[in-house]
C-alpha positions in Angstrom: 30.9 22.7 3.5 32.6 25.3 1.5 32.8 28.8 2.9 30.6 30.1 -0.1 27.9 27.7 0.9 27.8 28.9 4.3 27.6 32.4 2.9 24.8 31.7 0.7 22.8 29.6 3.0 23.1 32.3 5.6 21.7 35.0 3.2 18.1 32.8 2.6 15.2 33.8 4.4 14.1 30.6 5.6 15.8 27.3 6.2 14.7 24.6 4.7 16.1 20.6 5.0 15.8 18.3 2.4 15.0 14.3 3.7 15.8 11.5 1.0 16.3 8.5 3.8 14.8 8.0 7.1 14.0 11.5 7.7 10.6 10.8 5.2 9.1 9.3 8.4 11.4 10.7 11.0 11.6 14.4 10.4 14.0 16.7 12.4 12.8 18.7 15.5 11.3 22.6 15.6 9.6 21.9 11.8 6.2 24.1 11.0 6.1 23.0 7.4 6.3 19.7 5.4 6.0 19.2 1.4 6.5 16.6 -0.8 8.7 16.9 -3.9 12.0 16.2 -5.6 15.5 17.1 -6.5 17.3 16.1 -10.1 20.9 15.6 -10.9 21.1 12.8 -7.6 20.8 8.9 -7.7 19.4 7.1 -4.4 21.0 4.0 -3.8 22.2 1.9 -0.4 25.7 2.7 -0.8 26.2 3.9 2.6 27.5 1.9 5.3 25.8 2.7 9.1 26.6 1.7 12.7 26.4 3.2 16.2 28.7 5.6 17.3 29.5 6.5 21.1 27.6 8.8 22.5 27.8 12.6 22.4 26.2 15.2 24.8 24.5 18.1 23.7 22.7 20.9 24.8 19.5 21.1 22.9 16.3 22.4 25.4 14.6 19.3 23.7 16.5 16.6 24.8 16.9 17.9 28.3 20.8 17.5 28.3 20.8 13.9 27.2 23.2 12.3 25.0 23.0 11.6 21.5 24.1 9.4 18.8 23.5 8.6 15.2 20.0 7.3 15.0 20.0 4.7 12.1 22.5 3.0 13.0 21.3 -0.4 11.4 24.3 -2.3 12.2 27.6 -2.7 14.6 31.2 -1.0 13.8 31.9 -5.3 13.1 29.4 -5.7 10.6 27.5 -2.3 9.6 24.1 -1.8 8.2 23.6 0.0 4.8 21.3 3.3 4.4 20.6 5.1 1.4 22.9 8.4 0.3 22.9 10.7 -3.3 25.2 10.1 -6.0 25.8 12.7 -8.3 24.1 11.6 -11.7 27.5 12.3 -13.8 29.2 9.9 -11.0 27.1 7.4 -11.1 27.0 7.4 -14.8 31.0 6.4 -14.9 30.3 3.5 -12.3 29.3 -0.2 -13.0 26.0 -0.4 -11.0 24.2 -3.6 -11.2 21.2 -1.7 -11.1 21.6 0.0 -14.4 18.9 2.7 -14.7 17.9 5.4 -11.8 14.7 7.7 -11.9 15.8 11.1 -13.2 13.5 12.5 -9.7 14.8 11.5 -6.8 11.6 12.2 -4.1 11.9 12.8 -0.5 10.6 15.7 1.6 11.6 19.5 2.3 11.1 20.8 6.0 10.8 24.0 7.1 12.3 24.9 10.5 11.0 27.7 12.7 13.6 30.8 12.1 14.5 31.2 15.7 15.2 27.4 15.9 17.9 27.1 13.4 20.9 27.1 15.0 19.3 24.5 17.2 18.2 22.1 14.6 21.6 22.6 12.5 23.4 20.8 15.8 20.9 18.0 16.0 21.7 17.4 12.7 24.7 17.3 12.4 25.1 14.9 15.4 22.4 12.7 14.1 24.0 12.5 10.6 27.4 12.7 11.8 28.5 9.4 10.6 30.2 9.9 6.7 27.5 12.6 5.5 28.4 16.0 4.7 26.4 19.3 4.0 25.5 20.2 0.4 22.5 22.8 -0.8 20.6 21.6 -3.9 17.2 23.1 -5.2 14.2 21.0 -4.4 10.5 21.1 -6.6 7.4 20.5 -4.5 5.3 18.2 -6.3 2.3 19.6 -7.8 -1.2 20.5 -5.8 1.6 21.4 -2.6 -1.1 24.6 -0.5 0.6 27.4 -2.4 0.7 28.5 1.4 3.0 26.4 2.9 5.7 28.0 0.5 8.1 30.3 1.0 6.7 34.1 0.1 6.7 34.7 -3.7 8.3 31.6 -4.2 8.9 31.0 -7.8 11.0 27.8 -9.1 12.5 25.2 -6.7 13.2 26.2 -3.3 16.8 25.5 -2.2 17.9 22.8 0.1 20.2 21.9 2.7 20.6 18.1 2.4 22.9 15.8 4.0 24.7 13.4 2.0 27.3 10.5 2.0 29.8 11.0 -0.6 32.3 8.5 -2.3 34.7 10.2 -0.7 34.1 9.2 2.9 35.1 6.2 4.3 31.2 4.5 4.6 30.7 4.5 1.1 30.8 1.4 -0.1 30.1 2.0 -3.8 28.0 -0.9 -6.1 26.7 -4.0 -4.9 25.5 -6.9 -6.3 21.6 -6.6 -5.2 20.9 -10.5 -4.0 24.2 -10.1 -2.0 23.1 -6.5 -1.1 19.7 -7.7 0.1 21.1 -10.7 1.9 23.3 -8.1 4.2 20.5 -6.2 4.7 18.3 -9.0 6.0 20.9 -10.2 8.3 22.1 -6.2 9.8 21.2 -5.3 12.8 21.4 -2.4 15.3 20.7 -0.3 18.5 18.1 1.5 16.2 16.2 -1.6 14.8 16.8 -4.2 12.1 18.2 -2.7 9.1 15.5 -4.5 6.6 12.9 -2.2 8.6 14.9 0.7 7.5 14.8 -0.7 4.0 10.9 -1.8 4.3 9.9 1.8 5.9 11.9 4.2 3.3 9.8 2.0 0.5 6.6 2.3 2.5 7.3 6.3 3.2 8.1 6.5 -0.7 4.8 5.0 -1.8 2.9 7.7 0.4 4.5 10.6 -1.6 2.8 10.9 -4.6 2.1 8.7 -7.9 5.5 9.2 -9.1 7.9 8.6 -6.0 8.4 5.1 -6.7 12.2 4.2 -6.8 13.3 0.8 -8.0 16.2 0.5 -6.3 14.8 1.2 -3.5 11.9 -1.7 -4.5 14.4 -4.3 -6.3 15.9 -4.5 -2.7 12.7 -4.8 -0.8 11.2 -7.1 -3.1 14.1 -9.2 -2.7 14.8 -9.1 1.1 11.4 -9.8 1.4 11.7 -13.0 -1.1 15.1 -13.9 1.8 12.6 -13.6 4.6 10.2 -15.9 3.4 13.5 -18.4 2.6 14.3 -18.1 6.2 10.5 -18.5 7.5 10.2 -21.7 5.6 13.7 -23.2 6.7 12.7 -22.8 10.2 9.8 -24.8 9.1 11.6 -27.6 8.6 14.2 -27.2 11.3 17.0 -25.8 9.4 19.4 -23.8 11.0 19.4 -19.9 10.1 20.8 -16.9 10.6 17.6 -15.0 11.8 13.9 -15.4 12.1 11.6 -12.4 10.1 8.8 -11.1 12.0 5.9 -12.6 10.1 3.9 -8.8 10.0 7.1 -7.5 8.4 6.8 -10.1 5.6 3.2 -9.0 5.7 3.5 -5.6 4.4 5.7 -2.8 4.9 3.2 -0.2 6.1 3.2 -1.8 9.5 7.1 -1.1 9.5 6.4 2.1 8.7 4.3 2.5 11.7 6.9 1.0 13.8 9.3 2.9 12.9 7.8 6.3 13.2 6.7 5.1 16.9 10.3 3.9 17.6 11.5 7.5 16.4 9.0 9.6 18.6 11.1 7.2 21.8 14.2 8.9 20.9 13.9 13.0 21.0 11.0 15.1 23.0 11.3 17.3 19.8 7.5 18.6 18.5 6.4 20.9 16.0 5.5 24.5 16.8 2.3 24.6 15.1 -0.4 22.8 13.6 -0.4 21.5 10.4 -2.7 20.1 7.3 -3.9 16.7 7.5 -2.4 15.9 4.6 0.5 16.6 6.0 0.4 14.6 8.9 -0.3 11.7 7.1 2.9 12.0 5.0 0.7 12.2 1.7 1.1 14.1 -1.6 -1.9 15.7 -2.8 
């Protein structure tokens, strides 16, 4: 992060985080505001390579002194998952990506953390997405019907960001993929945090929840066909062939159960809770 971008994100009156991956359904600690929406000028895509890192200790009052590491780590330093980054639009645009076209919207979710809490949270994060991401600031649009009062005061246009995000330039990017040998790794990754196909499964089910718009075909090409591997695998065990790895049949089922999962298997990890109440709607991970 440059020294500018410090600058300016210390002048803002409120902090605000920007979630395009896992934190949809796992959002980071000391939050008293959640909104739906989009940034423009990015491309989504599961370019980023993941595995567990050793652990670190920290301080934060939340996790009582515990340690902490990376927490979608999807795969092993040997054979590492793949999570979802942001590509610059001009980038991608020079690069030979199977999947050819991208939404020009790329939807996620924008926290607000509690003032005094800041500092705190800025430490989580960075431990938790320690692993090839780096800090940018980018504005994000809350979809429309957002409660006018879960803005900032006199907001008008976007409200700027803070999102974290793996760039070509680190050594876990792993750049385009052919999708059917994309989706096979993904099927077959696993790590300390969970099979890396419920990663895949529970971004798609979070996206879905967003809003009418938030669809993202990359993001659905993949799912569609690890989903279409799974079912491959189920009916070779059928028959007694040998495979790599058996898929929980209520994953094949649908991917709002993995969603579920996932959100229960993130609330093991960190004591973190919000400060307030919030909307319904909110809760619920659901555009108006």
């Amino acid at each position: 992060m440059s020294a500018q971008n410090a600058a300016d994100g210390a002048q803002q009156d409120e902090f605000w985080l920007f979630g395009y991956g896992s934190l949809i359904w796992k959002p980071p600690p000391h939050f008293d505001r959640r909104i739906p929406g989009w940034v423009t000028g990015y491309v989504r895509r599961f370019w980023q390579a993941r595995y567990s890192l050793p652990a670190r200790p920290t301080g934060l009052d939340g996790l009582n002194g515990a340690h902490l590491v990376a927490q979608d780590h999807r795969g092993t330093p040997e054979a590492p998952g793949r999570v979802v980054t942001l590509i610059s639009r001009e980038y991608w645009e020079q690069l030979n990506d199977p999947h050819g076209s991208a939404p020009e919207k790329v939807w996620g979710v924008a926290y607000r953390i509690v003032p005094d809490r800041v500092a705190e949270v800025k430490e989580y994060l960075d431990i938790r997405e320690i692993n090839g991401y780096t800090i940018h600031y980018t504005p994000f649009h809350p979809a429309p019907g957002v409660d006018p009062s879960l803005l900032p005061p006199k907001q008008q246009g976007p409200i700027r960001t803070l999102v974290y995000i793996g760039t070509p330039d680190n050594d876990q990017f792993v750049g385009p993929q052919n999708p059917q040998e994309l989706a096979e790794h993904i099927y077959r990754s696993e790590g300390p945090s969970g099979l890396n196909r419920d990663y895949l499964w529970g971004l798609e089910a979070a996206l879905a929840e967003l809003g009418p718009e938030s669809e993202d075909e990359h993001v659905t090409d993949l799912s569609d066909r690890v989903r279409a591997v799974a079912l491959r695998e189920e009916k070779r065990l059928e028959v007694g062939i040998a495979k790599v790895e058996p898929a929980p049949i209520e994953v094949v089922a649908g991917s709002e159960g993995v969603l579920q999962r996932e959100q229960q298997h993130h609330l093991q990890h960190h004591d973190f809770k919000q400060v307030s109440s919030v909307d319904e709607q909110e809760e619920t991970e659901k555009a108006a």
